[in-house]
VONU-224238 format. One record per residue (C-alpha): x, y, z; residue in one letter; residue number from 1. Coordinates in pm, whole numbers, plus 50000, padded with zeros to 5 digits. Layout:
N
u/v/w/type/seq
X/Y/Z/A/NUM .
...
***
This chain:
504
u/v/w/type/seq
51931/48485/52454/X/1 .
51948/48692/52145/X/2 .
51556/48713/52134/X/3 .
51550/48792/52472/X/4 .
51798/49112/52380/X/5 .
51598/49181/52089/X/6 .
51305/49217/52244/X/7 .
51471/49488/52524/X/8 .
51595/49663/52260/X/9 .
51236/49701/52113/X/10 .
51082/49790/52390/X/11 .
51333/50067/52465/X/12 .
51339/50166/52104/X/13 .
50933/50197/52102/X/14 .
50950/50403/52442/X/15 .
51189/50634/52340/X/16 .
50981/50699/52042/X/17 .
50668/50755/52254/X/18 .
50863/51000/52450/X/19 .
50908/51215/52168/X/20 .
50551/51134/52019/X/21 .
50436/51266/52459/X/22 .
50631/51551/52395/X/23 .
50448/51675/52073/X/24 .
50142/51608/52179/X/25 .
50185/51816/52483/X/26 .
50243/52133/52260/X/27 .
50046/52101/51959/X/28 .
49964/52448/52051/X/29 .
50323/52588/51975/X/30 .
50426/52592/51602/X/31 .
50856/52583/51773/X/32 .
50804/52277/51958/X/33 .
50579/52083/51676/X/34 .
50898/52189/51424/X/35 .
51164/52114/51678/X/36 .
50998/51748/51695/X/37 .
50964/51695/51370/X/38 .
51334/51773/51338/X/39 .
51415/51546/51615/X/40 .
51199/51256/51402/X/41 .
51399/51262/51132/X/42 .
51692/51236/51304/X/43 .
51590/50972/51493/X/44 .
51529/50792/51155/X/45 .
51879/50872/51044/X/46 .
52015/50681/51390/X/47 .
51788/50399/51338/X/48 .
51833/50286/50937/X/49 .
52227/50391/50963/X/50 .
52368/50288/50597/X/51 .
51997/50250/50475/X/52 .
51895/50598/50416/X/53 .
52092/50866/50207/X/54 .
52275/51152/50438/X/55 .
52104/51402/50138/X/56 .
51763/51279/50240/X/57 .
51752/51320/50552/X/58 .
51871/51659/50488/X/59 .
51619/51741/50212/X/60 .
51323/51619/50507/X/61 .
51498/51829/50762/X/62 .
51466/52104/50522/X/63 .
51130/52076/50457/X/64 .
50983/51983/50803/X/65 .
51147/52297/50981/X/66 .
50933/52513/50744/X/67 .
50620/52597/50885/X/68 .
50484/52756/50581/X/69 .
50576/52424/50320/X/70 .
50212/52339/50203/X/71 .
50313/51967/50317/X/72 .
50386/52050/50719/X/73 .
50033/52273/50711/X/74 .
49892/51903/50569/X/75 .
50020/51742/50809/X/76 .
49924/51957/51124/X/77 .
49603/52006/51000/X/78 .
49557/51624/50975/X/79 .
49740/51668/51317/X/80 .
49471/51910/51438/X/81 .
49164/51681/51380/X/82 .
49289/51398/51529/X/83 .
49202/51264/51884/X/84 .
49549/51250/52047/X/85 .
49517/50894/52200/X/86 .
49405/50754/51914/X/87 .
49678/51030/51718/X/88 .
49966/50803/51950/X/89 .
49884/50492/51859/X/90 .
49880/50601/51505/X/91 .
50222/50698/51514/X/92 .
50377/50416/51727/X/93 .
50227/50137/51532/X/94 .
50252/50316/51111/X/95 .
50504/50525/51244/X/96 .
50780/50327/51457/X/97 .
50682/49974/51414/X/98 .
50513/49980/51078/X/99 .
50728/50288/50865/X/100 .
51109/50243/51136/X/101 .
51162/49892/51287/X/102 .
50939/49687/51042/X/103 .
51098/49816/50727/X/104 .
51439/49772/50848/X/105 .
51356/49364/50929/X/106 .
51170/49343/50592/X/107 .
51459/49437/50404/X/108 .
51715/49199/50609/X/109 .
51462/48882/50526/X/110 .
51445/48955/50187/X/111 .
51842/48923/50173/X/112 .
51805/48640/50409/X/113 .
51480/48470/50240/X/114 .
51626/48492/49879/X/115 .
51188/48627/49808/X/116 .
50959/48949/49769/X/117 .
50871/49041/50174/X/118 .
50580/49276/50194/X/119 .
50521/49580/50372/X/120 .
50213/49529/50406/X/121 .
49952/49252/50406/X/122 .
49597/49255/50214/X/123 .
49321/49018/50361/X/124 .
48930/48957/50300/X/125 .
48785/48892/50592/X/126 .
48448/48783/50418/X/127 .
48328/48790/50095/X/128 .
47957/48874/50217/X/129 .
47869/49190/50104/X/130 .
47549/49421/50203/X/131 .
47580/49631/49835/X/132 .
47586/49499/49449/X/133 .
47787/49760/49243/X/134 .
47825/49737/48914/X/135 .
48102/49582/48735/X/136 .
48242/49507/49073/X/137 .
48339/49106/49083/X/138 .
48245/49065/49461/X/139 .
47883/48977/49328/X/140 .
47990/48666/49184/X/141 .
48172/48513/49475/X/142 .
47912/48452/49657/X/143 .
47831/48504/50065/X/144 .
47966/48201/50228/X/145 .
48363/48220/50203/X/146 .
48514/48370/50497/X/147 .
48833/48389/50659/X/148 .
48812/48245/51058/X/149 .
48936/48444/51315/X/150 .
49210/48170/51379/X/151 .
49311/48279/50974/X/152 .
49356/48591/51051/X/153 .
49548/48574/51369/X/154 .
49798/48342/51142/X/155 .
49813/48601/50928/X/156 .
49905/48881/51190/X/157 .
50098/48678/51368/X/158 .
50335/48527/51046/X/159 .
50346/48852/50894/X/160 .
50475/49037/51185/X/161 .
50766/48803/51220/X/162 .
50864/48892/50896/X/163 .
50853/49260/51001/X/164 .
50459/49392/50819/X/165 .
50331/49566/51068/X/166 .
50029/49722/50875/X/167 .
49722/49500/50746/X/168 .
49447/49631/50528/X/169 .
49102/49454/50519/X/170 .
48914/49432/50189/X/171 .
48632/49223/50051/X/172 .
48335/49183/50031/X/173 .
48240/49449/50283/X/174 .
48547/49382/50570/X/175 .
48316/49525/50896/X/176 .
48039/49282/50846/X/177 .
48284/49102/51079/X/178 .
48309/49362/51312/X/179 .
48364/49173/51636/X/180 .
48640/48956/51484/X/181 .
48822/49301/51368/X/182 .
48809/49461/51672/X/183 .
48909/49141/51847/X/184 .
49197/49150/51594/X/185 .
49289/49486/51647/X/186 .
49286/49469/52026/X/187 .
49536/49115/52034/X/188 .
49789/49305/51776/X/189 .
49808/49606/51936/X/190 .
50127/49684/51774/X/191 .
50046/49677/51475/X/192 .
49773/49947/51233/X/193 .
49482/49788/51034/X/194 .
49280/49959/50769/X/195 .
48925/49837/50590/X/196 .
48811/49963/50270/X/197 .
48468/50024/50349/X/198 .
48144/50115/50207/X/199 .
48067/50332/50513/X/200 .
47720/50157/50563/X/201 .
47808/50018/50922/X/202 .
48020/50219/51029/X/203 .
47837/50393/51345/X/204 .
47881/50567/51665/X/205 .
47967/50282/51877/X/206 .
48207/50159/51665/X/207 .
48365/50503/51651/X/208 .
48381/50486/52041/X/209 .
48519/50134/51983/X/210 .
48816/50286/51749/X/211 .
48921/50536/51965/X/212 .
49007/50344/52267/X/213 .
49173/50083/52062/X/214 .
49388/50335/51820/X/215 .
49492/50105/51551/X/216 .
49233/50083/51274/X/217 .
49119/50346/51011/X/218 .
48922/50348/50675/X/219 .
48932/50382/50371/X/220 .
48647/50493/50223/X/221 .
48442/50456/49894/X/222 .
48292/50726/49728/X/223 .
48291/50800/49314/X/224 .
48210/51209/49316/X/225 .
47869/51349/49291/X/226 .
47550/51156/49466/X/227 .
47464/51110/49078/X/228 .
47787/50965/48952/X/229 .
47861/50827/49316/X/230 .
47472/50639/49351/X/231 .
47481/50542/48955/X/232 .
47741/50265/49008/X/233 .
47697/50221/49362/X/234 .
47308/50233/49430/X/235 .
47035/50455/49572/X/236 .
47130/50609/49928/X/237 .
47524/50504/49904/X/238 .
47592/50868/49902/X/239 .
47418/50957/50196/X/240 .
47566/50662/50416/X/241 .
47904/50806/50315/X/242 .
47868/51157/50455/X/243 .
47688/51013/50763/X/244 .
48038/50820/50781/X/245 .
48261/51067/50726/X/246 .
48102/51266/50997/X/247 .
48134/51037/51270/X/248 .
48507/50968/51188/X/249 .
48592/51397/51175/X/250 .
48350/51418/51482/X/251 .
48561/51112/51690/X/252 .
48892/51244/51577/X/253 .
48953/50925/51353/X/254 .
49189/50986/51121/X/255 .
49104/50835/50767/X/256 .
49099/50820/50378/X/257 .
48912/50758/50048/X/258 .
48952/50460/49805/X/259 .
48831/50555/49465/X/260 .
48796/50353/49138/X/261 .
48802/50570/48829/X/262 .
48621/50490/48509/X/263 .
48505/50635/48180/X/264 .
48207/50781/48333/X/265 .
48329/50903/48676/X/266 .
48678/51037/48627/X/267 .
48643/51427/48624/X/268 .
48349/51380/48902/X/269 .
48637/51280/49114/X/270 .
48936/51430/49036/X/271 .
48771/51814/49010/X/272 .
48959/52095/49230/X/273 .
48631/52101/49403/X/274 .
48598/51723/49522/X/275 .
48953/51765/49669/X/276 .
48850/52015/49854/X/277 .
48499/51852/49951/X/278 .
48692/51639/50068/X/279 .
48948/51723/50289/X/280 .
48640/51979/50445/X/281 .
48521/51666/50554/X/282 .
48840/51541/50734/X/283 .
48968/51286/50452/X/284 .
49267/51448/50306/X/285 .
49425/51145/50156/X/286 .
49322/50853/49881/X/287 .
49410/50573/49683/X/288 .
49298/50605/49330/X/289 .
49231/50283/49161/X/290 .
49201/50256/48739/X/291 .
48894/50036/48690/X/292 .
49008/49683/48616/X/293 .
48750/49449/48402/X/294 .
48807/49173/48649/X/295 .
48522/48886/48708/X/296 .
48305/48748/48486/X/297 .
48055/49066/48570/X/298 .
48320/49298/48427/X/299 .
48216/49587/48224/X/300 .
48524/49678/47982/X/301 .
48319/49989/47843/X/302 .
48444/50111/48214/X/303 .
48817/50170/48148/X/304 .
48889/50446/48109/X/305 .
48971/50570/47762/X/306 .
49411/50684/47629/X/307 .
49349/51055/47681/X/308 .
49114/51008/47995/X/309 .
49428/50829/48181/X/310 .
49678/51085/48035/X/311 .
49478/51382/48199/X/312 .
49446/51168/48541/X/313 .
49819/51155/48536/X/314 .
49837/51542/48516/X/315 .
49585/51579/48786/X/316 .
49682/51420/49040/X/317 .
50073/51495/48982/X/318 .
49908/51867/48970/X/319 .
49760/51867/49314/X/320 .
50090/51718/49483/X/321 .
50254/52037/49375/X/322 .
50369/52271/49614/X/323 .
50192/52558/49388/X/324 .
49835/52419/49472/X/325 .
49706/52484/49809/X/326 .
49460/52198/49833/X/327 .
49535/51998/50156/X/328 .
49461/51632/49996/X/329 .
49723/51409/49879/X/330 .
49599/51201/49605/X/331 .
49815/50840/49518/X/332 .
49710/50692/49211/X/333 .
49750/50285/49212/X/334 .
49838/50289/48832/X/335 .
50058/50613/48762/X/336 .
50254/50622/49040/X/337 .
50472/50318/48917/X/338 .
50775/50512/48903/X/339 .
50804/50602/49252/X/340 .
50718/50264/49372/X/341 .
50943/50123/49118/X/342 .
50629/49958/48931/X/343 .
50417/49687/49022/X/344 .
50460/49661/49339/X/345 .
50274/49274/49375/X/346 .
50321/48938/49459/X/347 .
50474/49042/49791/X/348 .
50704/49279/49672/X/349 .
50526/49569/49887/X/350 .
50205/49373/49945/X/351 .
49993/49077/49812/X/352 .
49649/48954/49876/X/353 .
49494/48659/50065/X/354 .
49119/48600/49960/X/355 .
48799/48488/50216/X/356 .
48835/48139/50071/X/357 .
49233/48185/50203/X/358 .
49352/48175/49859/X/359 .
49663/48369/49842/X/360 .
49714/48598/49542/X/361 .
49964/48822/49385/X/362 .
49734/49122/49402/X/363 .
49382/49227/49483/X/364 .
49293/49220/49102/X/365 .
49454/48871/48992/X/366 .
49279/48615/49115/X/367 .
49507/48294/49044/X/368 .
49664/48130/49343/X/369 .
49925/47847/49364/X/370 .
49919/47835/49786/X/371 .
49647/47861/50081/X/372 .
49708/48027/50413/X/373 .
49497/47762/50573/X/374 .
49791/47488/50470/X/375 .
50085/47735/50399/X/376 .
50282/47973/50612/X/377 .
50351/48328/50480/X/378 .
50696/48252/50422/X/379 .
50600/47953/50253/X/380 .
50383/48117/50012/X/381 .
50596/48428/49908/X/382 .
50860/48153/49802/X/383 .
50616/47939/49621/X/384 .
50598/47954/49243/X/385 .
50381/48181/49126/X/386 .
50550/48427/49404/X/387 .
50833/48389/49282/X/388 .
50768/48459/48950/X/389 .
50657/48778/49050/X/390 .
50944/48845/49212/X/391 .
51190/48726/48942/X/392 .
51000/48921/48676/X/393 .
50940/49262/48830/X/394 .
50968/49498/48734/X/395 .
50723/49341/48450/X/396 .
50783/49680/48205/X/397 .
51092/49927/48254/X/398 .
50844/50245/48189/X/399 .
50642/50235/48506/X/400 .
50379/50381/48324/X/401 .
50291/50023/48238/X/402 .
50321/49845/48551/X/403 .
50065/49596/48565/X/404 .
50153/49257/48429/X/405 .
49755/49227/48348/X/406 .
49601/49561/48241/X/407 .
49935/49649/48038/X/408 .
50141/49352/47985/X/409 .
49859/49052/47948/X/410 .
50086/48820/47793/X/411 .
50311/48821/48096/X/412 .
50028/48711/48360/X/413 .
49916/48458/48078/X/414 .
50301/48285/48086/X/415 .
50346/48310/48465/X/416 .
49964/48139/48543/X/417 .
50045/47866/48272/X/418 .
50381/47839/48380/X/419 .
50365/47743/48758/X/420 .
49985/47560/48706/X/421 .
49844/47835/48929/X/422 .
49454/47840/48965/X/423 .
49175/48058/48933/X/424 .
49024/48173/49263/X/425 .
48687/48314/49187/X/426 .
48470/47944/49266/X/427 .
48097/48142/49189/X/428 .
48257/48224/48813/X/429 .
48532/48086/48684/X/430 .
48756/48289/48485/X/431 .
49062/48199/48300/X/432 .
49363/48386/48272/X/433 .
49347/48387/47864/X/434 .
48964/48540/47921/X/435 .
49057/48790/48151/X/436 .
49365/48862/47978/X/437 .
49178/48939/47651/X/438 .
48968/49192/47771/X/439 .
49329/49378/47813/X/440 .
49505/49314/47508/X/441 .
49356/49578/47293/X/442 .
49392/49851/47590/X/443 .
49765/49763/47648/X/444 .
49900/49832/47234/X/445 .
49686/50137/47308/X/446 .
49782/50244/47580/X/447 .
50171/50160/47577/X/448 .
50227/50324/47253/X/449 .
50107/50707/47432/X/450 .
50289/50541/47805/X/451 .
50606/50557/47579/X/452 .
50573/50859/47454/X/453 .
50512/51025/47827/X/454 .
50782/50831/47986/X/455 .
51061/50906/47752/X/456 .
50915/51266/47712/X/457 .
50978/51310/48123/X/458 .
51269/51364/48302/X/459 .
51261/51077/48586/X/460 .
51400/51186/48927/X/461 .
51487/50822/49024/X/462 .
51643/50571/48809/X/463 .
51372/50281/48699/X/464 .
51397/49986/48972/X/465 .
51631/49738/48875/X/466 .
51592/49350/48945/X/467 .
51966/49183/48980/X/468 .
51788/48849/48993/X/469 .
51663/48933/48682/X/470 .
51918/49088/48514/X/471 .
52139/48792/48599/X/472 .
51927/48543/48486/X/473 .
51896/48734/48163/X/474 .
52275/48788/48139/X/475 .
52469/48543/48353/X/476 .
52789/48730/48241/X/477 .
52711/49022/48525/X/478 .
52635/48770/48787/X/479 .
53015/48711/48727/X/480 .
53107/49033/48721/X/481 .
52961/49095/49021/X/482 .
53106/48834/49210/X/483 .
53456/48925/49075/X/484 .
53349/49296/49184/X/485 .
53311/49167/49523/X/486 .
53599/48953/49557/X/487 .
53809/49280/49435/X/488 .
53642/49494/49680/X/489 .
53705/49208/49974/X/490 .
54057/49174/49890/X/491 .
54107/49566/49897/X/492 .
53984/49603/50204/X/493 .
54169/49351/50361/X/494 .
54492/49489/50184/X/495 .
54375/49808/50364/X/496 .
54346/49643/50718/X/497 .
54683/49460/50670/X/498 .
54865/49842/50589/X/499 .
54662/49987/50894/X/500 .
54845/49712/51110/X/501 .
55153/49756/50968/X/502 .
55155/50155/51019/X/503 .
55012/50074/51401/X/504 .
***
């Protein structure tokens, strides 16, 4: 019975959203009506997280959203603008309602209820296959024959919506060399949003065509600056294939993104005023920026990127979020943005990985695994041990500067892999923990001695995430305090209820 209510009060929840989502579609013509929804967004937010969300939040949004001039709302209507509007609906019942409203209110109730990390979203390799060979990239050791079935993936859809994810991201390997299984995917789980990080190379107009009808799935799409810097690393003709991508997507009203690894030799080609603005003239006007990691056997260290190369990347990309620079591309940078993510945010805390061979991992770039998804069941894997390590431990470094509990804290991935007996994942080259590890010990002292130095030079706006479990288990004297806390604050109020009575 209480499903059964549930699910009417999703439905009607979900309608009443598209109502509103009908409404500014209708007039995307007149600037009053697209601010007098946005308004009407945010306060349907407000109703729906109660308690959950800060009264001088929502007030701070409301400000900012009924300003038609804020450099933010002219991103977001321009993004608005170039978008087909079916496909523009979809979008914003399934990131917006299902994915950003209803799913992140269940997440957070199962992670009181689950005692574990519960992601927001889910990470999954379709196949390893992959149709390029870029260098230092560890794809090219695993090899062309693990993939995830179609019956994996469903599981993993299917589990992780249950648990409230509503938002799945494809990796690899290159993700649309199973096409049909994707779009298969995409049209069961029609309430939920799928992206691929894709090379571009297959993506053409039928698949566009494809897209549109279905309104769920996006891209996110490689590219590393100039055709020189770009085709160096990636290979003859990569360059081209991208443009010919992004294209289709602007032409098709596909809304999408970029997904860009910095290194040593690429970082100002793609973090110049005048890629940002290549970019978004090509109808991408977000990314994910990811620090080159010297994962795989195949690694090239001489990659990283060097102390003062990451301090400027921090400055540019904070730079170009400012209000004071008027290009429309929002830049998030995988590695610097710990602090407003509260660090590493692995091993299910916001997301976690689950390889071709089904191999579930704390993150895209650690490849040691303690479950399977073809034996486990989501639950049962964020609450196995090398899970919930992750989730006891994090965050792994209190300047979130130095998130990573690889790249800047080695030692820690090192204990937690030798600690719950969790293997390594990568079958075409085996890699240890201690050997991966050691090609980040010298780039960690280096590093954390300047992250210090930044942090404690900065004035944070949010206080550094804080982990009770792991405060507790590191000083059981507040667990007690809390609990007398709470029995204070229980007796109080029932004090209070007994004088109400009494007065009545």
């Amino acid at each position: 019975m209480a499903t059964v209510l549930e699910n009417i009060s999703h439905s009607a929840q979900r309608q009443a959203f598209s109502v509103i989502v009908d409404k500014f579609l209708k007039h995307l013509d007149n600037c009053e009506d697209r601010t007098e929804t946005y308004v009407k967004l945010v306060d349907a937010a407000g109703k729906f997280y109660g308690d959950g969300v800060k009264p001088e939040t929502l007030d701070q949004v409301r400000k900012v959203v009924s300003d038609p001039n804020n450099k933010w709302v002219k991103f977001i209507n321009h993004v608005i603008d170039e978008a087909n509007p079916e496909y523009l609906k979809k979008m914003l019942l399934n990131l917006g309602y299902e994915s950003f409203f209803r799913g992140t209110k269940t997440i957070r109730a199962n992670r009181e209820k689950y005692g574990c990390n519960i992601p927001w979203l889910i990470l999954f390799d379709p196949t390893m296959a992959c149709n390029m060979h870029c260098v230092g990239c560890w794809s090219g050791t695993y090899g062309h024959k693990a993939n995830l079935s179609y019956e994996d993936m469903d599981k993993i859809v299917t589990e992780g919506k249950e648990l409230g994810a509503h938002l799945y991201m494809m990796t690899g390997g290159e993700p649309m060399v199973r096409k049909a299984d994707i779009l298969k995917l995409c049209e069961k789980h029609n309430d939920c949003f799928f992206v691929a990080y894709s090379n571009s190379t297959l993506i053409d107009e039928e698949l566009c065509q494809k897209i549109v009808k279905l309104g769920n799935l996006s891209f996110m799409l490689s590219i590393e600056g100039t055709p020189e810097t770009n085709d160096k690393r990636r290979g003859d003709g990569h360059y081209d294939a991208v443009m010919k991508a992004m294209d289709l997507l602007k032409k098709y009203g596909i809304v999408y993104g970029t997904s860009i690894c910095y290194t040593r030799d690429n970082i100002d080609a793609v973090t110049n005023d005048d890629f940002f603005r290549f970019l978004a003239s090509k109808g991408a006007h977000y990314g994910f920026y990811f620090h080159y990691m010297p994962v795989g056997n195949n690694a090239v260290p001489t990659l990283m990127p060097t102390v003062e190369q990451r301090k400027e990347m921090i400055n540019r990309i904070r730079r170009i979020r400012t209000t004071e620079c008027d290009i429309e591309f929002f830049p998030m940078d995988f590695q610097n943005d710990g602090e407003f993510v509260g660090g590493c945010i692995a091993g299910g805390r916001n997301y976690f990985h689950i390889n071709s061979n089904g191999d579930a991992e704390p993150c895209v770039f650690i490849h040691y695994s303690d479950s399977n998804i073809k034996d486990k069941s989501i639950l049962e894997i964020l609450q196995s041990p090398l899970f919930m390590k992750y989730h006891e431990g994090q965050p792994f470094n209190r300047n979130h500067l130095r998130p990573c509990p690889m790249l800047e804290n080695p030692d820690l991935l090192r204990r937690m892999v030798d600690e719950t007996g969790a293997h390594q994942t990568n079958l075409e080259s085996p890699e240890s923990a201690d050997h991966l590890c050691a090609k980040c010990d010298d780039y960690a002292k280096e590093w954390g001695e300047v992250a210090d130095e930044i942090w404690n030079s900065q004035t944070h706006k949010k206080q550094p995430y804080e982990n009770y479990t792991k405060l507790h288990r590191e000083h059981p004297e507040l667990a007690a305090f809390e609990q007398v806390k709470d029995e204070i604050k229980e007796t109080v109020g029932t004090d209070k209820e007994k004088d109400k009575s009494q007065i009545g």
